[in-house]
Biopython code that builds the backbone (N, CA, C, O; Angstrom):
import numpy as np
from Bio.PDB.StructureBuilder import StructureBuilder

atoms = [
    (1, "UNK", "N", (0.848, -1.176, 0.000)),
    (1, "UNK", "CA", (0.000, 0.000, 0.000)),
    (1, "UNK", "C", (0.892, 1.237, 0.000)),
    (1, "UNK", "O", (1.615, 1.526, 0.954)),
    (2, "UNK", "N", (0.807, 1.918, -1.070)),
    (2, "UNK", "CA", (1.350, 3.386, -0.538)),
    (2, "UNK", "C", (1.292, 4.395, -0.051)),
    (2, "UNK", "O", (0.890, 4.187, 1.093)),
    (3, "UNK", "N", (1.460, 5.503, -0.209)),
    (3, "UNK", "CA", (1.004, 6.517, 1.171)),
    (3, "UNK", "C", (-0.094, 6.871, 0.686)),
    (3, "UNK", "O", (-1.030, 6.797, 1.483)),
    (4, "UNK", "N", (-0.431, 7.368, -0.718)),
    (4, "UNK", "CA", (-1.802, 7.928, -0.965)),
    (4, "UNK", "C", (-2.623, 6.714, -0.181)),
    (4, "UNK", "O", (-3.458, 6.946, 0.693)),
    (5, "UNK", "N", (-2.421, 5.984, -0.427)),
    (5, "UNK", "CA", (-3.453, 5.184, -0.039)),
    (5, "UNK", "C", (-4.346, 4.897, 1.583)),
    (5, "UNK", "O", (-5.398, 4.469, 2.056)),
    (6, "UNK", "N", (-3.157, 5.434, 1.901)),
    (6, "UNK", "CA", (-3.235, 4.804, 3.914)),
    (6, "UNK", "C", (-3.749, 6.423, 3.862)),
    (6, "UNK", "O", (-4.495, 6.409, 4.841)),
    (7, "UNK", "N", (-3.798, 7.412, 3.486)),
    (7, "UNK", "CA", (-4.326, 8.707, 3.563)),
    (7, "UNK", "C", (-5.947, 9.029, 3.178)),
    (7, "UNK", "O", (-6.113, 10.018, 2.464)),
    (8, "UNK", "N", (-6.979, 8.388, 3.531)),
    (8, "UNK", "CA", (-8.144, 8.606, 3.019)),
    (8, "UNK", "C", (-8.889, 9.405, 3.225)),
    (8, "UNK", "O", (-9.331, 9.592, 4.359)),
    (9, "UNK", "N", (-9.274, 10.168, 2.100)),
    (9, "UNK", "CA", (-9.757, 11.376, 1.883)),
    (9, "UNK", "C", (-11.326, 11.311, 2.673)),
    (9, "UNK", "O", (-12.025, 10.495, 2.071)),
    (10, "UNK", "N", (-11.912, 11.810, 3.603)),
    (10, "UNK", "CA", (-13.260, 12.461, 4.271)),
    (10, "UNK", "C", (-14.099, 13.185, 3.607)),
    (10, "UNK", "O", (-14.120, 14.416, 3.624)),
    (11, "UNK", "N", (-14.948, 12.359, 2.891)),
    (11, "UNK", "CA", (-15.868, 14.064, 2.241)),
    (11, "UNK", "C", (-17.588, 13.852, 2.883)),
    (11, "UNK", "O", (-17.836, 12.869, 3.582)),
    (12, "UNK", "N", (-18.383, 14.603, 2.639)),
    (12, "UNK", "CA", (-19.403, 14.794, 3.261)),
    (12, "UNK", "C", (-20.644, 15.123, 2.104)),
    (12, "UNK", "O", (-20.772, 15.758, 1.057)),
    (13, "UNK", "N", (-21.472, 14.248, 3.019)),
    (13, "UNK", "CA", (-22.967, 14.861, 1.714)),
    (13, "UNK", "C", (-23.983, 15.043, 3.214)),
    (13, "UNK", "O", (-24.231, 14.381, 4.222)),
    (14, "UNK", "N", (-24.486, 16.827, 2.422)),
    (14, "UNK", "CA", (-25.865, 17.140, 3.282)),
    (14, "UNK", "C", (-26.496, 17.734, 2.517)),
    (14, "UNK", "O", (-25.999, 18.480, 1.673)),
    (15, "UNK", "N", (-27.540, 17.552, 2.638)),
    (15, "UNK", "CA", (-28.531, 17.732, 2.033)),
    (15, "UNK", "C", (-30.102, 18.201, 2.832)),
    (15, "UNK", "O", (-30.634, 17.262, 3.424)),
    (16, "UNK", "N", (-30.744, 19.353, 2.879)),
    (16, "UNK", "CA", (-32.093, 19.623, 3.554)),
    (16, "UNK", "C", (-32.558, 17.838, 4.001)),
    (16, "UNK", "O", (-32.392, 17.316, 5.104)),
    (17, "UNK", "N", (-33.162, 17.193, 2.758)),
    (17, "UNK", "CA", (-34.161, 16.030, 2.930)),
    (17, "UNK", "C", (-33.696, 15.853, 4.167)),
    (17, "UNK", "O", (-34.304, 16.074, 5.214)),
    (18, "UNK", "N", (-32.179, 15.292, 3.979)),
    (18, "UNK", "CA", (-31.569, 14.463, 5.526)),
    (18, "UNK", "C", (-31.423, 15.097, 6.891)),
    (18, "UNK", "O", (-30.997, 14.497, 7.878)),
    (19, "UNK", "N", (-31.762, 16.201, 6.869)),
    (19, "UNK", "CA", (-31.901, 17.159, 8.018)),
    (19, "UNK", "C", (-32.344, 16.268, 9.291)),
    (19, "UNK", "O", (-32.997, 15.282, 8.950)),
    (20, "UNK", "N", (-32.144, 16.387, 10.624)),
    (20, "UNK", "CA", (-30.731, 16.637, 10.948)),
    (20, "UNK", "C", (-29.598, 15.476, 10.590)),
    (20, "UNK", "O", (-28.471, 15.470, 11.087)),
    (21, "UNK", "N", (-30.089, 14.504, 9.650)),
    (21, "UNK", "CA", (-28.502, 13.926, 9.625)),
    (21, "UNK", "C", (-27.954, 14.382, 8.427)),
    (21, "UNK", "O", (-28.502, 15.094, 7.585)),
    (22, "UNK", "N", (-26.553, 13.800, 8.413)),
    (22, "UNK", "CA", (-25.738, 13.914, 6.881)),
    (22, "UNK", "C", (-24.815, 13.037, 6.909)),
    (22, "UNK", "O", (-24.433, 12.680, 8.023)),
    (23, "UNK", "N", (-24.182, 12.430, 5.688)),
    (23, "UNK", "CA", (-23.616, 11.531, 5.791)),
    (23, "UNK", "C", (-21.878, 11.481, 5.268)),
    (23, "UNK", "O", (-21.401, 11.889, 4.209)),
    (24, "UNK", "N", (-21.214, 10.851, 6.397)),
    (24, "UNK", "CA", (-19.683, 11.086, 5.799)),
    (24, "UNK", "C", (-19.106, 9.812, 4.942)),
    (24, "UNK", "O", (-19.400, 8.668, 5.288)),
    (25, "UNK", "N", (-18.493, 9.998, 4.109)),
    (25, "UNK", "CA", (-17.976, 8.813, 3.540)),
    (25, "UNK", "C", (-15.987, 9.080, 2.936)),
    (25, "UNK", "O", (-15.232, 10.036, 2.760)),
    (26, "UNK", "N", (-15.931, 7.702, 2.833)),
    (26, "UNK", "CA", (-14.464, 7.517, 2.322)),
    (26, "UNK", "C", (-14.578, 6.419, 1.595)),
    (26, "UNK", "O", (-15.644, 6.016, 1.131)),
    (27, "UNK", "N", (-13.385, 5.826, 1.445)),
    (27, "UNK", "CA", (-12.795, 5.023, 0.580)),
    (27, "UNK", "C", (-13.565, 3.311, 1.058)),
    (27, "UNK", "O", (-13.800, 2.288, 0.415)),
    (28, "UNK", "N", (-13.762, 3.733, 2.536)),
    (28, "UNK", "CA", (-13.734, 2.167, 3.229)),
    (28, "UNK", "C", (-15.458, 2.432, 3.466)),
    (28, "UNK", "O", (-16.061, 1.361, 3.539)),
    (29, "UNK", "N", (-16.282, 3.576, 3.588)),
    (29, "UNK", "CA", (-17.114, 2.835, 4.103)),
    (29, "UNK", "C", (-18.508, 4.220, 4.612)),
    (29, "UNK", "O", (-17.742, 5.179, 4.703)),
    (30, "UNK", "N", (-19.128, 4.479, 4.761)),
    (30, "UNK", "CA", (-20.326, 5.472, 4.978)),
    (30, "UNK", "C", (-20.181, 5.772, 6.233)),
    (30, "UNK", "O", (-19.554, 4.858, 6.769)),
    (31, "UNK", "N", (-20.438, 6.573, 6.951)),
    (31, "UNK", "CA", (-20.650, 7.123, 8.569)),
    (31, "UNK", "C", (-22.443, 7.960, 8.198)),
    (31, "UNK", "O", (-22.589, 8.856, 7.367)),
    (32, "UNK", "N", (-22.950, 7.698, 8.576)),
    (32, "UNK", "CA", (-24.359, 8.127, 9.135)),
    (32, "UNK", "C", (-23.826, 8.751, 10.520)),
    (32, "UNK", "O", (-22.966, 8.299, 11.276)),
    (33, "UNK", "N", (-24.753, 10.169, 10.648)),
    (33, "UNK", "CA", (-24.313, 11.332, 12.013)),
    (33, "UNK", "C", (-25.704, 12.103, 11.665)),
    (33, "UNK", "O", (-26.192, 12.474, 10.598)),
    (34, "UNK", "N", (-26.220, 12.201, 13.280)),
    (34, "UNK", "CA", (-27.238, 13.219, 13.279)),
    (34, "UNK", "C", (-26.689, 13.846, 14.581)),
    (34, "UNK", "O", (-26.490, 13.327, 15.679)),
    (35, "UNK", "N", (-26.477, 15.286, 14.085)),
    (35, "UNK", "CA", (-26.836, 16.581, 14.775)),
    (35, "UNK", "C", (-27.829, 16.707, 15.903)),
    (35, "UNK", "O", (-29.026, 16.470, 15.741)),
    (36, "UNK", "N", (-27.271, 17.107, 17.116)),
    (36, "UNK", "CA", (-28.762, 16.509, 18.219)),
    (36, "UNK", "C", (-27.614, 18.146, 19.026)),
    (36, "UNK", "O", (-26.547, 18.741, 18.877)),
    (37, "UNK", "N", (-28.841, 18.125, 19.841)),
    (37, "UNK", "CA", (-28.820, 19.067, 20.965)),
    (37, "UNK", "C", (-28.511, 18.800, 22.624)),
    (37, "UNK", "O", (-29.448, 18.444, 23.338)),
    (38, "UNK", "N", (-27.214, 18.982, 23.169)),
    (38, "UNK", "CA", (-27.254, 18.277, 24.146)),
    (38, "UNK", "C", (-28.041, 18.832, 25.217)),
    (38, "UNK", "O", (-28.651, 19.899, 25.152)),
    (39, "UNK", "N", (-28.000, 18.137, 26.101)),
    (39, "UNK", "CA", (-29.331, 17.902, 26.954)),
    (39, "UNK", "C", (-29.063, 19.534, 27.955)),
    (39, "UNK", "O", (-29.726, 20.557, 27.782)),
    (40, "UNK", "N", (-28.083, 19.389, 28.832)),
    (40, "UNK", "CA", (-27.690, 20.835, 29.837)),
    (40, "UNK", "C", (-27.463, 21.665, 29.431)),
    (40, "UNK", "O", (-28.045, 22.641, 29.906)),
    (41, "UNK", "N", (-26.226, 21.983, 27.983)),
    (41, "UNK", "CA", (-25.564, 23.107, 27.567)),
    (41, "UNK", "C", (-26.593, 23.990, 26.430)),
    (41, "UNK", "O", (-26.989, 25.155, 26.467)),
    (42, "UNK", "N", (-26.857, 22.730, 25.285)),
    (42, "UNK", "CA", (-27.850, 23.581, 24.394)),
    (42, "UNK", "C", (-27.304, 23.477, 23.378)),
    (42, "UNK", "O", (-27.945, 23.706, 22.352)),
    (43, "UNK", "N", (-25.951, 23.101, 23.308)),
    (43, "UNK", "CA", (-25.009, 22.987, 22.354)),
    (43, "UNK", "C", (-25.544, 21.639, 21.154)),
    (43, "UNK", "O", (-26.046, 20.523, 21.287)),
    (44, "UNK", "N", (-25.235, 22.240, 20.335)),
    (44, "UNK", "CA", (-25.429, 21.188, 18.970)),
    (44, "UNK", "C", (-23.697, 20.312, 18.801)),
    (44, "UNK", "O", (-22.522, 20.624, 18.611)),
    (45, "UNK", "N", (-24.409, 19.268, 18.988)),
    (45, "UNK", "CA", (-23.262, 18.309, 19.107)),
    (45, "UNK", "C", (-23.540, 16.882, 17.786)),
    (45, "UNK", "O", (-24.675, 16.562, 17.433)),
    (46, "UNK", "N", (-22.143, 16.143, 17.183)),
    (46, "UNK", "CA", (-22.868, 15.067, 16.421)),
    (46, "UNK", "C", (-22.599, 13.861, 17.109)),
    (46, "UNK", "O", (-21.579, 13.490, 17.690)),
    (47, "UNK", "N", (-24.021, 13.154, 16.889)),
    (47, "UNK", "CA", (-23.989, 11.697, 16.961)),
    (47, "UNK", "C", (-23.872, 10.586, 16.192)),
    (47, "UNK", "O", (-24.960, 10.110, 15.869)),
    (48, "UNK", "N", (-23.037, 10.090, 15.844)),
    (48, "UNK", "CA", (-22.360, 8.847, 15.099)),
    (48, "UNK", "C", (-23.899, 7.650, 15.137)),
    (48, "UNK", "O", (-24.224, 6.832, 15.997)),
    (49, "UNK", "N", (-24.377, 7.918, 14.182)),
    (49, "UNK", "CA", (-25.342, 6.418, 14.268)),
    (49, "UNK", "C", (-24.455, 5.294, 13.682)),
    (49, "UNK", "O", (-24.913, 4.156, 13.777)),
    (50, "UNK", "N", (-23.615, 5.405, 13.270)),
    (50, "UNK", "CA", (-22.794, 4.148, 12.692)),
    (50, "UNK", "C", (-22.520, 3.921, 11.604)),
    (50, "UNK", "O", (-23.386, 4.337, 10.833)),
    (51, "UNK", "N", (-21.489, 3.317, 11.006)),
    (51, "UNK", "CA", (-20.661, 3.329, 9.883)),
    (51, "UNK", "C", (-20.936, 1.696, 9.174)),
    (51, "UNK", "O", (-20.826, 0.517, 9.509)),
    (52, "UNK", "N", (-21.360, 2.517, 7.982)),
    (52, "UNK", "CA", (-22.072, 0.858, 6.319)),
    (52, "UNK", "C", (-21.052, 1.089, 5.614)),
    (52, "UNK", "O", (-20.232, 2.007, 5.604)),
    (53, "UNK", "N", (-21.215, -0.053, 4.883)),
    (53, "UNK", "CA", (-20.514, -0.415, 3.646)),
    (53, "UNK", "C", (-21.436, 0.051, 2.579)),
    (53, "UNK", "O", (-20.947, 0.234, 1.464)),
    (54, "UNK", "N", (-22.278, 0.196, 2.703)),
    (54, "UNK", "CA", (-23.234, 0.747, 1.187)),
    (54, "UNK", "C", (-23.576, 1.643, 1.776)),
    (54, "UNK", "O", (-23.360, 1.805, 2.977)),
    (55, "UNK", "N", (-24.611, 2.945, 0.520)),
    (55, "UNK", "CA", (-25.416, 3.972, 1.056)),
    (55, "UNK", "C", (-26.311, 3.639, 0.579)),
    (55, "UNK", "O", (-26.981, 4.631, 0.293)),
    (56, "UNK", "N", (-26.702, 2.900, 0.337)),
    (56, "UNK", "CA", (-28.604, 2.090, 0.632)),
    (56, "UNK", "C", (-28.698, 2.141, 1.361)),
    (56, "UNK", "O", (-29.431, 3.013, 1.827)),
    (57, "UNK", "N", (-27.621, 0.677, 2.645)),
    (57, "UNK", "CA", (-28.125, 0.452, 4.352)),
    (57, "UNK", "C", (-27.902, 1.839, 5.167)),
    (57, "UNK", "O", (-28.558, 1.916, 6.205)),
    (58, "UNK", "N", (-26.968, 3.084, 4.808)),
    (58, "UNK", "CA", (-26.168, 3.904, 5.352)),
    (58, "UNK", "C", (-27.948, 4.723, 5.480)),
    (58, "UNK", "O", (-28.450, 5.098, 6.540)),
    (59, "UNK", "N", (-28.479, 4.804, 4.359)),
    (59, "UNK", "CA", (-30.296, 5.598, 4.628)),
    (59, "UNK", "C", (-30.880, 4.712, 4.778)),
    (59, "UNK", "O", (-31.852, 5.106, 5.422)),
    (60, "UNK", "N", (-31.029, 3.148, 4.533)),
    (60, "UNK", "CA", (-31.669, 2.798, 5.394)),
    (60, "UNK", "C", (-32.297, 2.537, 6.971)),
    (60, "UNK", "O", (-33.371, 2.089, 7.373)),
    (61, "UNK", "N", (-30.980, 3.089, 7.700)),
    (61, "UNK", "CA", (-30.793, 3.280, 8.924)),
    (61, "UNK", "C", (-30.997, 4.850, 9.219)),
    (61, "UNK", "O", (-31.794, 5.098, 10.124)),
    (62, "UNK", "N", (-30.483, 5.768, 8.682)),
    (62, "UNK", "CA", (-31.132, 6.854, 8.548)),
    (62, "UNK", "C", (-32.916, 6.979, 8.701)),
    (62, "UNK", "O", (-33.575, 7.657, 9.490)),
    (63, "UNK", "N", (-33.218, 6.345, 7.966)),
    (63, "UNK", "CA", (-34.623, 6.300, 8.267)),
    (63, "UNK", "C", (-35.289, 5.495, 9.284)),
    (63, "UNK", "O", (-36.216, 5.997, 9.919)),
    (64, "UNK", "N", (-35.020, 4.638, 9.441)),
    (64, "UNK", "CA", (-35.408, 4.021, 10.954)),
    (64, "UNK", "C", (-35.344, 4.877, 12.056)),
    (64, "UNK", "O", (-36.173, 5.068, 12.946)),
    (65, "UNK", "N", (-33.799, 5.557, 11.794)),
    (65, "UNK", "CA", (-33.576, 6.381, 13.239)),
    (65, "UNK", "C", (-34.487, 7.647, 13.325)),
    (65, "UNK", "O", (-34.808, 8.301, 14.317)),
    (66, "UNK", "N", (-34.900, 7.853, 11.672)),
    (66, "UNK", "CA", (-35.668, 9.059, 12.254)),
    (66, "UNK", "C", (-37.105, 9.134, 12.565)),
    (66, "UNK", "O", (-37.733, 10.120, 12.947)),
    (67, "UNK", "N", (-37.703, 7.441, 12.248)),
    (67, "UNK", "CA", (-39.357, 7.948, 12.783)),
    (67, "UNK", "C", (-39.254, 6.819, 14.294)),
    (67, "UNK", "O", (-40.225, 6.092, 14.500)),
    (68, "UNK", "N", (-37.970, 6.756, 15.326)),
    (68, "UNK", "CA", (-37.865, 6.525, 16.393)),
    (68, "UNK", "C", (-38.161, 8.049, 17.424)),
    (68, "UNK", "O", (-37.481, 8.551, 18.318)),
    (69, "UNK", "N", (-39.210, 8.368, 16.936)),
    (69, "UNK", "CA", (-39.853, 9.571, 17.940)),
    (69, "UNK", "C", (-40.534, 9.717, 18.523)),
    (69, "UNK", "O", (-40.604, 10.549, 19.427)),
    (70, "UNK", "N", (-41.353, 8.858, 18.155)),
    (70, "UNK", "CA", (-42.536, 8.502, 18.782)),
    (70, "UNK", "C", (-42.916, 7.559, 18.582)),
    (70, "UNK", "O", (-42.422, 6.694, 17.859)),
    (71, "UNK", "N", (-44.677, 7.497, 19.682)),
    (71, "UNK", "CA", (-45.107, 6.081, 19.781)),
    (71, "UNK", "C", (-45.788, 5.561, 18.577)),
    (71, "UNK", "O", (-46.188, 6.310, 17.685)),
    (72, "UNK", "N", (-45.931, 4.138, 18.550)),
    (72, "UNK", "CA", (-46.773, 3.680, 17.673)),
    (72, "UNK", "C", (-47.838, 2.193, 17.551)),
    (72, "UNK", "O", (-47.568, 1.016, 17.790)),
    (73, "UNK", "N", (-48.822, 2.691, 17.188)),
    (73, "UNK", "CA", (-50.048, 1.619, 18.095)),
    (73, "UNK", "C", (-49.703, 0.216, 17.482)),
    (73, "UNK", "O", (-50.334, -0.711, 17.991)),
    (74, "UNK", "N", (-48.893, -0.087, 16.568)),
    (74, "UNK", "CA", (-48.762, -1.289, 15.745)),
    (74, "UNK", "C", (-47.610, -1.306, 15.429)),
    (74, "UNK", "O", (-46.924, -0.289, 15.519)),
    (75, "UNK", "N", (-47.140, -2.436, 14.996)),
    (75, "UNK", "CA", (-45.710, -2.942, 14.203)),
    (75, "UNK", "C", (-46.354, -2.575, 12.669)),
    (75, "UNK", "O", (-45.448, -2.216, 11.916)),
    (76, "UNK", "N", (-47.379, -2.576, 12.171)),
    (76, "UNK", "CA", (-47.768, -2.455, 10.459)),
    (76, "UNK", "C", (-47.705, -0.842, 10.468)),
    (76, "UNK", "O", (-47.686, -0.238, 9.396)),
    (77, "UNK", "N", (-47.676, -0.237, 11.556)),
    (77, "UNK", "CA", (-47.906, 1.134, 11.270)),
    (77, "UNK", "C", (-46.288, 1.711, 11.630)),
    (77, "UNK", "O", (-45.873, 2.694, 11.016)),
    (78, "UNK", "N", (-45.437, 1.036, 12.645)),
    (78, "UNK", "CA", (-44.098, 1.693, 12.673)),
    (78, "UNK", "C", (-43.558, 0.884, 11.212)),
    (78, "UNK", "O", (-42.958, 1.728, 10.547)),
    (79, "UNK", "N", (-43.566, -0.130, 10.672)),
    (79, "UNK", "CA", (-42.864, -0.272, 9.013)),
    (79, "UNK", "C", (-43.475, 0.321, 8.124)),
    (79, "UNK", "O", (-42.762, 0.655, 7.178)),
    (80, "UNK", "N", (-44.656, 0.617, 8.050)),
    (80, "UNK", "CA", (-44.958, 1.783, 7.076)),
    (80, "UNK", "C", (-44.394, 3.068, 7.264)),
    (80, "UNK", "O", (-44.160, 3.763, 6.276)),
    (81, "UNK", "N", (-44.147, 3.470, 8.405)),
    (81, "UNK", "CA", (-43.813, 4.802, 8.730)),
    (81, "UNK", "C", (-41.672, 4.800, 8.051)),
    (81, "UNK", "O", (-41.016, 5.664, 7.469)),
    (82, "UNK", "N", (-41.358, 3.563, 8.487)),
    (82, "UNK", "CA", (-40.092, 3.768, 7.669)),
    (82, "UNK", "C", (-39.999, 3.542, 6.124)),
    (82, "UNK", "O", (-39.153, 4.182, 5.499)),
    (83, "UNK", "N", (-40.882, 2.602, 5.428)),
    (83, "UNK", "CA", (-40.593, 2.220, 4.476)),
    (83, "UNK", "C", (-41.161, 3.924, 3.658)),
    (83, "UNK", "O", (-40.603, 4.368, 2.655)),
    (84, "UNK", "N", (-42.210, 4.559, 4.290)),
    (84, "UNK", "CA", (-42.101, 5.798, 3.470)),
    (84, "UNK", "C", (-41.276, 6.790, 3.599)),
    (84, "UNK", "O", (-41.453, 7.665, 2.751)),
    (85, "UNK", "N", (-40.125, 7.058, 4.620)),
    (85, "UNK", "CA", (-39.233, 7.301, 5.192)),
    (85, "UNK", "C", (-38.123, 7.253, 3.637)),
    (85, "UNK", "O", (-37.928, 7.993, 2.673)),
    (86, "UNK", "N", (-37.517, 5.683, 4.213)),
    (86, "UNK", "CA", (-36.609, 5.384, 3.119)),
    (86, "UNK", "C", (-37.299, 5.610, 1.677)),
    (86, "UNK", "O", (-36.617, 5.426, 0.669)),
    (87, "UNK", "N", (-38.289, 5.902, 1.602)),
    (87, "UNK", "CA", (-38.571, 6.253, -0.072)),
    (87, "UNK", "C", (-38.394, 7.356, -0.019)),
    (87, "UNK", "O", (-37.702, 7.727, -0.968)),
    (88, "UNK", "N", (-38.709, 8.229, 0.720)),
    (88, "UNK", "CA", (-38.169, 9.559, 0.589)),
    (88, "UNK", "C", (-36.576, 10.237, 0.617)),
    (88, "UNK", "O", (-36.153, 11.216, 0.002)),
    (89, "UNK", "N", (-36.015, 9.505, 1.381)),
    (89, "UNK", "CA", (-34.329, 9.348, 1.216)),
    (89, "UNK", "C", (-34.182, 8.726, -0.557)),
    (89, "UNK", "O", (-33.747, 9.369, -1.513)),
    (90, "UNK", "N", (-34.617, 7.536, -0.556)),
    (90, "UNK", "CA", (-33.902, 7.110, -1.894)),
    (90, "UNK", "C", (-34.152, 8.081, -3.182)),
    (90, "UNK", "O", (-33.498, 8.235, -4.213)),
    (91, "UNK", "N", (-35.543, 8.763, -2.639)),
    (91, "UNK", "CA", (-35.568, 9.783, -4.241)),
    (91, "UNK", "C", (-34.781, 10.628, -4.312)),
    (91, "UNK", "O", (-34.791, 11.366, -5.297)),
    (92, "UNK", "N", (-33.777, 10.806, -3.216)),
    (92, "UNK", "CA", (-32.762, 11.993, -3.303)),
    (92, "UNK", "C", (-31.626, 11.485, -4.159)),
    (92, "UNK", "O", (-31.008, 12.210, -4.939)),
    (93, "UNK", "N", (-31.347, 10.006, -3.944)),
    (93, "UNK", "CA", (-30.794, 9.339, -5.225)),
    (93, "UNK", "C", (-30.766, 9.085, -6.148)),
    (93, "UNK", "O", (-29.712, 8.854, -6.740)),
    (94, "UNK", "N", (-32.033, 9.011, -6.725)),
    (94, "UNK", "CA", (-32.746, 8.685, -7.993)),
    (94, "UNK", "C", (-32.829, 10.289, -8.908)),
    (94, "UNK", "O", (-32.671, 10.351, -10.128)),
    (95, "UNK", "N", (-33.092, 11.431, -8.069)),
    (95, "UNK", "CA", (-33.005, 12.354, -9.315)),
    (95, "UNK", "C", (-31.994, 12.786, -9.681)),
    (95, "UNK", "O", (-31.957, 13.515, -10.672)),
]
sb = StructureBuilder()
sb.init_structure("model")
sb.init_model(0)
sb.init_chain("A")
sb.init_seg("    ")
for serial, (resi, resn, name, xyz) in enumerate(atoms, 1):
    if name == "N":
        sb.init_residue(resn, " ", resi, " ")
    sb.init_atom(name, np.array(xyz, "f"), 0.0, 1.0, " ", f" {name:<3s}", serial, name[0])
structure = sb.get_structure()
């Protein structure tokens, strides 16, 4: 391996849709991070939801995490609530 290589470049995609997350990527792999508010200070701080190998699963998890807000009277009604979720992430891919 040579040096470029062991040197991997960090770049970032944000975008409104993904508000508050955005997603970092490199050579090896996706980082999913949402922006949250900490609890005493007030301060906007990021939270690492975790690092994919694809950016399918990288919004697919994106979207899970974001309709974890509330309650929901059914399991048919929290997978609908993501699967329209992730359709709304993936059209940011598609156009």
């Amino acid at each position: 391996m040579d040096k470029k290589e062991k040197n991997s470049s960090i770049y970032t995609i944000t975008d409104p849709l993904l508000e508050p997350y955005y997603i970092q990527y490199d050579q090896y792999c996706y980082t999913a991070i949402k922006k949250v508010i900490a609890g005493t200070s007030g301060r906007e701080r990021d939270q690492t939801i975790g690092y994919y190998s694809s950016l399918e699963r990288c919004l697919d998890v994106i979207a899970e995490d974001s309709i974890k807000n509330q309650d929901y009277t059914s399991l048919q009604q929290f997978i609908s609530g993501h699967k329209t979720r992730l359709q709304e992430l993936k059209q940011i891919t598609i156009k």
